[in-house]
VOGU-3710 file (C-alpha; in Angstrom, 3 decimals, decimal comma):
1> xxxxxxxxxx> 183,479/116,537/70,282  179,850/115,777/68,197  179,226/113,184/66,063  177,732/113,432/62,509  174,427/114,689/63,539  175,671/117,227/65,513  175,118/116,053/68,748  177,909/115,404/71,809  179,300/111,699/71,830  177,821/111,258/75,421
11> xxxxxxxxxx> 174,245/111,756/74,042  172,314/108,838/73,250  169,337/108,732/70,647  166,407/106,927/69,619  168,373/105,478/66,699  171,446/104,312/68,447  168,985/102,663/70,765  167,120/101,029/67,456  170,541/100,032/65,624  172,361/98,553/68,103
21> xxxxxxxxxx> 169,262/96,252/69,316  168,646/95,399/65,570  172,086/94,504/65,390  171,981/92,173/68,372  169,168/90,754/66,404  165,792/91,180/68,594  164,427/92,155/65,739  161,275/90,418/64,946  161,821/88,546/67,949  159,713/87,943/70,955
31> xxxxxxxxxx> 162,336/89,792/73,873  162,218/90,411/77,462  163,649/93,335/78,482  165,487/94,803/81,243  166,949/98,233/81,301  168,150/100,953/83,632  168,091/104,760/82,391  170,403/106,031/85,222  172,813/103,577/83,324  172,756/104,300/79,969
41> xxxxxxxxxx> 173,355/107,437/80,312  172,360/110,777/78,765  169,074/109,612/76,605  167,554/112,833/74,267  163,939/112,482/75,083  164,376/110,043/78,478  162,735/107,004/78,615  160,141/107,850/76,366  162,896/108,052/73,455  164,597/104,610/75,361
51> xxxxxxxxxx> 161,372/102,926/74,672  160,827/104,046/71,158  163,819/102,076/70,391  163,367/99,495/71,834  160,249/99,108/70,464  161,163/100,155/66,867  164,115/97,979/67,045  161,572/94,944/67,579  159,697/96,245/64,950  156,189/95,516/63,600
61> xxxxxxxxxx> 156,290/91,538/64,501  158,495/91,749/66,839  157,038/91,092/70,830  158,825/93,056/73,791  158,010/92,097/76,951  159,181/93,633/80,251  158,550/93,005/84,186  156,182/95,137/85,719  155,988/93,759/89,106  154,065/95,901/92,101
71> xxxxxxxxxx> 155,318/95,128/95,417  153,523/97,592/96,864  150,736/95,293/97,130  152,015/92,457/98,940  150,850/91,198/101,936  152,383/93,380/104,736  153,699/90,720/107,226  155,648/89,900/103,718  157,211/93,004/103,712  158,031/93,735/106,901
81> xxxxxxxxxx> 158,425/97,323/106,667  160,385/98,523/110,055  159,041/101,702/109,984  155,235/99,579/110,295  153,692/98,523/113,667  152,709/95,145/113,359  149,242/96,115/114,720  148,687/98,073/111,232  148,787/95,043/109,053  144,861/94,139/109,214
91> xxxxxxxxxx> 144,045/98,157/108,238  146,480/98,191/105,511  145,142/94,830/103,894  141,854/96,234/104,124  142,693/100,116/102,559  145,420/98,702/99,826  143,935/99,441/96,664  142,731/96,407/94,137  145,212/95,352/91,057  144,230/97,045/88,090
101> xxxxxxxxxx> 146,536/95,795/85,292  145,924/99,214/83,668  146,056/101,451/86,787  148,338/99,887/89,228  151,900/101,445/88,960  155,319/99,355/88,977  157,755/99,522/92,041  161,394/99,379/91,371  160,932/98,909/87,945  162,297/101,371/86,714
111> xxxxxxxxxx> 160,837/104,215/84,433  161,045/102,609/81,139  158,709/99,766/82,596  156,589/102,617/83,910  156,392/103,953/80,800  155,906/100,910/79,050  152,806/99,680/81,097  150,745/102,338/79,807  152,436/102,352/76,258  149,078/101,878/73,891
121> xxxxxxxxxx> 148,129/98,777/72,676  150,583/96,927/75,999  149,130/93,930/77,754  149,436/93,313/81,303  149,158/90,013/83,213  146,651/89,668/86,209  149,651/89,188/89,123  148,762/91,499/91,395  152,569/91,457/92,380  155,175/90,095/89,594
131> xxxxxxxxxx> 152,973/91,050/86,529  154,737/91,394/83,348  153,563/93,414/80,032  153,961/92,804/76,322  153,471/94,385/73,121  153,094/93,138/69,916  151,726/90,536/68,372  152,516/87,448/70,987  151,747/89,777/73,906  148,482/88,058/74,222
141> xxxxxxxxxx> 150,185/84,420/74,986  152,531/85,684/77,126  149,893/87,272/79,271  147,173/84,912/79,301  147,824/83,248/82,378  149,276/84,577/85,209  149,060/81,897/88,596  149,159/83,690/92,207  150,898/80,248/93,924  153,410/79,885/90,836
151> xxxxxxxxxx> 154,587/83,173/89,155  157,546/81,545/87,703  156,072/78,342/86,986  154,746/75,950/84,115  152,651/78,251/82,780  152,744/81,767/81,014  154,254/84,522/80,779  157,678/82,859/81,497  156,863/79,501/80,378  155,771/81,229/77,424
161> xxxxxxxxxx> 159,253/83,158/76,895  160,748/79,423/76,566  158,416/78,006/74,154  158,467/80,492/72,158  162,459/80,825/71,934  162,151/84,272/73,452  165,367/86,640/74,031  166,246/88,391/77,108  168,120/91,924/76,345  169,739/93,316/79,860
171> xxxxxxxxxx> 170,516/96,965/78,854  172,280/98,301/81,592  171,714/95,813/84,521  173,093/92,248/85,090  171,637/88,817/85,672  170,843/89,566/89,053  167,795/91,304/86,949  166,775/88,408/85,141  163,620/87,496/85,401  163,858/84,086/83,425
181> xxxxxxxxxx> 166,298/83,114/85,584  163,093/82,509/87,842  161,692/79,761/85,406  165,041/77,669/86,156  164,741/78,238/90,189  161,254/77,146/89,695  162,456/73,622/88,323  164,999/73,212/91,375  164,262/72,222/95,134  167,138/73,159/97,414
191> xxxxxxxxxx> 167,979/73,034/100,722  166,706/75,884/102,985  163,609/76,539/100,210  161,486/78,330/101,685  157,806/78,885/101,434  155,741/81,842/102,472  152,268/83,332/103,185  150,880/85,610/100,841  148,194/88,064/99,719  146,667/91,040/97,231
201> xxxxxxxxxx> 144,153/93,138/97,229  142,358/92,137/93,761  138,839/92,503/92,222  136,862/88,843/92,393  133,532/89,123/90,772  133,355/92,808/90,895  134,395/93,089/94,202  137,572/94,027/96,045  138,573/90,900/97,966  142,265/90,272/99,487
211> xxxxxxxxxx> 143,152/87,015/98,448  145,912/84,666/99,692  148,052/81,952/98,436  151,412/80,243/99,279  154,505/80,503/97,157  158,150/79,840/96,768  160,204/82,537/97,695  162,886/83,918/94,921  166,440/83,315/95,979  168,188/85,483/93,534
221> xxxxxxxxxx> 171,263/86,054/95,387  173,276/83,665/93,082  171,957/84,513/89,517  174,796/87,370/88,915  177,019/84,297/89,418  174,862/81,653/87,554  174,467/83,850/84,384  178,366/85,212/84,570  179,053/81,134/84,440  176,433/81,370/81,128
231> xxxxxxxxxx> 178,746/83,698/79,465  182,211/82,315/80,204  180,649/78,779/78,895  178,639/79,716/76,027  180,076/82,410/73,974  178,519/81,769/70,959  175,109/82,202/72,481  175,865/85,655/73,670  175,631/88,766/71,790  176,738/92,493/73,667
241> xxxxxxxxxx> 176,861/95,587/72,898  176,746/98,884/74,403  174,331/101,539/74,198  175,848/105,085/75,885  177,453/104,307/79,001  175,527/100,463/79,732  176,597/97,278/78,372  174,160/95,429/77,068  173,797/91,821/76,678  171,246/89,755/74,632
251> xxxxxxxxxx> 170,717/85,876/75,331  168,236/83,149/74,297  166,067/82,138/76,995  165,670/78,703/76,303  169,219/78,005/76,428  169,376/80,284/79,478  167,153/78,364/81,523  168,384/74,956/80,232  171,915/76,161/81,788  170,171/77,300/84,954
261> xxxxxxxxxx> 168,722/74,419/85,708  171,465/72,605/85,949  173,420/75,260/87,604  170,900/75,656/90,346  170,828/71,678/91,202  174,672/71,563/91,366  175,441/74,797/92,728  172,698/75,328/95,541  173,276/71,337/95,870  169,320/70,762/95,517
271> xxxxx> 167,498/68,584/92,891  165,370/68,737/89,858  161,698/68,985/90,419  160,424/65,399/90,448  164,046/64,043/90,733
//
C-alpha cells in the first residue's frame, strides 16, 4: 500500500518529520532533542532528511539543541575499559587528541547528533565530554558556558534550557535519554552520591594540556521511572506523537525539572541542595 505521494506507508519523509513536530508545537521554540534513527524507522534520505525536519519544523526562530557528548575523551581510569592494562593510562592521557568543538566527533550519540554537530551555522559548547550544540538564534546562550566540575549545573547550556522555557522532544528513545533530567539530579544530594576524578585532553592557551576536575557522577538508572511518573501525573503537559515506527514525546523542561526535583529527593530519599 502507498500513500498519496506515492511512496510505501513504512517510509518516512522530511515532511512527516516537519508536520508532526510543528504539530507538537516546537515550532519557534527553543527544543532539545533526542532521537534514534534505528527507531524511527525507514527515513528517505537518513539522518540527513531526519535533521532537515527537525530543523525546518523549528523553523527560522526556532533554537534546536541536541547532546553531543564525547566520551572518548575521558580520563581512562574513568572508563575502565577491560580490554586496557592499567599501565596504559599515563600514554593514553598523553596521545588523546585535544577537544575541538568543531572537530571532535560524538560517541553514542547517535548519527543525527553527528550530523548535527557539523550542520552549518551549529554551536558547540567547550565540554570536552558532555558538550551540547545548538542552532538558531539562542544557540549562542545556550552554549556560552560550559563548566568542567558542573556539566549539569547552575549555569548554561541546561540552566539555560530552563530559563528560557525550553522543550525537550524524545523521538524514538525514552527518559532514560534525557538530558535535562540531569539539571534536577544536580539540585538533589542522595545517599551513596558519588564523586569522581576526572580529566580531558583540551587546548589552554594554545597548547594541548590534560586538565582535571572533580564531578558528580550521573545516576540515571531511575529517570525512565521518574519521567514515566511525569506522564501519568501531568497529562496536560505532554504532547506525543509518532513519527514512522518511534513514539515521540514533547515536554516542557521547566516543568520537567520542577517534577524531578522533587521526585529525586523523595524517591532516592536524598535532599534538596542547601536543604
Amino acid at each position: 500500500m502507498t500513500t498519496t505521494d506515492g511512496l510505501p506507508h513504512d517510509l518516512v519523509t522530511t515532511d512527516d518529520v516537519t508536520r508532526t513536530l510543528r504539530d507538537l508545537g516546537i515550532a519557534g521554540r527553543v527544543v532539545m532533542v533526542h532521537t534514534s534513527m534505528r527507531r524511527v524507522g525507514n527515513v528517505v534520505g537518513g539522518e540527513d532528511a531526519l535533521l532537515r525536519g527537525i530543523l525546518d519544523a523549528a523553523g527560522p526562530t526556532g533554537t534546536v539543541v541536541m547532546p553531543t557528548q564525547s566520551w572518548q575523551l575521558c580520563d581512562p581510569a574513568f572508563l575502565r575499559d577491560p580490554a586496557v592494562d592499567p599501565a596504559a593510562y599515563a600514554r593514553i592521557r598523553e596521545q588523546l587528541p585535544a577537544y575541538d568543538p568543531a572537530r571532535t566527533p560524538t560517541r553514542t550519540m547517535g548519527a543525527v547528533a553527528e550530523l548535527f554537530r557539523t550542520w552549518p551555522g551549529v554551536l558547540r559548547s567547550g565540554h570536552p565530554q558532555r558538550s551540547v550544540a545548538a542552532h538558531g538564534p539562542l544557540a549562542g546562550r545556550v552554549v556560552a558556558v560550559h563548566d568542567l566540575d558542573d556539566s549539569a549545573g547552575e549555569r548554561p547550556p541546561l540552566r539555560a534550557l530552563e530559563d528560557l522555557d525550553a522543550l525537550v522532544c524524545l523521538l524514538g528513545v525514552g527518559f532514560e535519554s534525557c538530558t535535562a533530567l540531569h539539571l534536577a539530579e544536580n539540585r538533589t544530594v542522595w545517599p551513596g552520591q558519588e564523586w569522581v576524578d576526572q580529566g580531558a585532553p583540551m587546548t589552554v592557551d594554545g597548547e594541548r594540556r590534560w586538565v582535571t576536575w572533580r564531578e558528580v557522577l550521573p545516576a540515571d538508572e531511575d529517570f525512565a521511572a521518574c519521567g514515566a511518573e511525569f506522564r501519568d501525573t501531568h497529562p496536560a503537559l505532554v504532547r506525543a506523537g509518532r513519527i514512522g515506527a518511534a513514539d515521540v514525546v514533547v515536554v516542557p523542561v521547566r516543568d520537567l525539572v520542577e517534577f524531578a526535583t522533587r521526585w529525586f529527593v523523595e524517591n532516592r530519599g536524598g535532599r534538596p541542595v542547601g536543604g
